[in-house]
C-alpha positions in Angstrom: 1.5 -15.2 8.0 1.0 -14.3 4.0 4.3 -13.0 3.6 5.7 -16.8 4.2 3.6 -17.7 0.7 5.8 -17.4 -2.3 4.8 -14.6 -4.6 3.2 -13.0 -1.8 3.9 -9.5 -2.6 3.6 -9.9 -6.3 0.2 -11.0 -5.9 -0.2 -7.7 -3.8 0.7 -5.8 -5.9 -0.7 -7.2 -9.1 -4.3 -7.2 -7.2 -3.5 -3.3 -6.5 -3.2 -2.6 -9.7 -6.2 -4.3 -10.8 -8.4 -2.5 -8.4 -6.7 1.1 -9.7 -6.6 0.0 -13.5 -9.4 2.2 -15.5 -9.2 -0.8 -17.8 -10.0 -3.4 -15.5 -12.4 -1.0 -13.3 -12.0 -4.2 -10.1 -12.6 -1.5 -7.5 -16.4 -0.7 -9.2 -17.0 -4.6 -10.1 -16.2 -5.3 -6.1 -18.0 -2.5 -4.9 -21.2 -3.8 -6.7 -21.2 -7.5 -6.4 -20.2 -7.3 -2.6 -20.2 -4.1 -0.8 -23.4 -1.8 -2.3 -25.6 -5.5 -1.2 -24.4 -5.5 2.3 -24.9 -2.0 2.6 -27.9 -1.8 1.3 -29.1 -4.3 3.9 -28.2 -2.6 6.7 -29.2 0.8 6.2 -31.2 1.6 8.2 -28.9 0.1 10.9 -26.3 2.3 10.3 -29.3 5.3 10.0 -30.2 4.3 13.5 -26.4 4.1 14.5 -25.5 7.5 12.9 -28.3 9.4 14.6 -28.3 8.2 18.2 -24.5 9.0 17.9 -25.6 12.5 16.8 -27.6 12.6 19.4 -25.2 11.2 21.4 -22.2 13.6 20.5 -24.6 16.8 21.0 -25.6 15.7 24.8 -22.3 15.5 25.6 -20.9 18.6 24.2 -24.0 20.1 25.8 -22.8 18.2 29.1 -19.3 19.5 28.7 -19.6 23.2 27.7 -22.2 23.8 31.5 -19.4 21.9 33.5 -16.4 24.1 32.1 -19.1 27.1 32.2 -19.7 26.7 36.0 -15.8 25.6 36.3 -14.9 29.0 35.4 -17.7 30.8 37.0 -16.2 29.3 40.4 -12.8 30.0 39.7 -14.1 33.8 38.8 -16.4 33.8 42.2 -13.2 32.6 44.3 -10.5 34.9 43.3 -13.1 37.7 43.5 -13.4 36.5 47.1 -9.7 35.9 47.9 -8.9 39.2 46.3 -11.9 41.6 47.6 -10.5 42.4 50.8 -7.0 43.7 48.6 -9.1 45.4 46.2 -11.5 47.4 49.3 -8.6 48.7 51.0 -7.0 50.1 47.4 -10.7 51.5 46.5 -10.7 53.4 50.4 -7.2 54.2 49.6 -8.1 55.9 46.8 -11.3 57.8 48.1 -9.5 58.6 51.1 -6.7 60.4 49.1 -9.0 62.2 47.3 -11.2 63.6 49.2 -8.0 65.1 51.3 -7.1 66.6 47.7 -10.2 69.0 47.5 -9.7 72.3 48.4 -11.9 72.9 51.5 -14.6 75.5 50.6 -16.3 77.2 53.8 
């Protein structure tokens, strides 16, 4: 829509280099005729913003970390399961082989 206005990007970049320009300092003189006001107005909204999504962002890393804890505490539980009847019969294996071993002592 702007680029159809002639000079458009002259403009641009003139107003860039005002707001960059030590000389001209635009940035600052924007900053504190229209931004610092505003802000300072709605601190203590954006207080009250920033801490409940503190707040926020904690309970749900909180909520996250038991889920994937008791996600992997299942996973551990079942392959223990699925892979205790394997790991008896290697254990009796074992046992089995060496108590044959020992020398037999009347």
């Amino acid at each position: 829509l702007f680029a159809r206005f002639p000079f458009y990007y002259e403009v641009k970049m003139a107003f860039v280099i005002w707001l960059l320009s030590p000389y001209t300092r635009g940035a600052s003189l924007l900053y504190r005729r229209f931004l610092h006001p505003t802000l300072a107005r709605k601190e203590k909204d954006i207080d009250a913003f920033l801490l409940r999504a503190r707040e926020r962002g904690y309970e749900t890393v909180l909520r996250f970390g038991k889920r994937g804890l008791n996600l992997a505490a299942t996973a551990a539980v079942q392959a223990a399961t699925k892979s205790q009847g394997a790991l008896a019969g290697r254990l009796r294996s074992f046992s089995m082989q060496d108590l044959r071993s020992l020398p037999d002592q009347a």
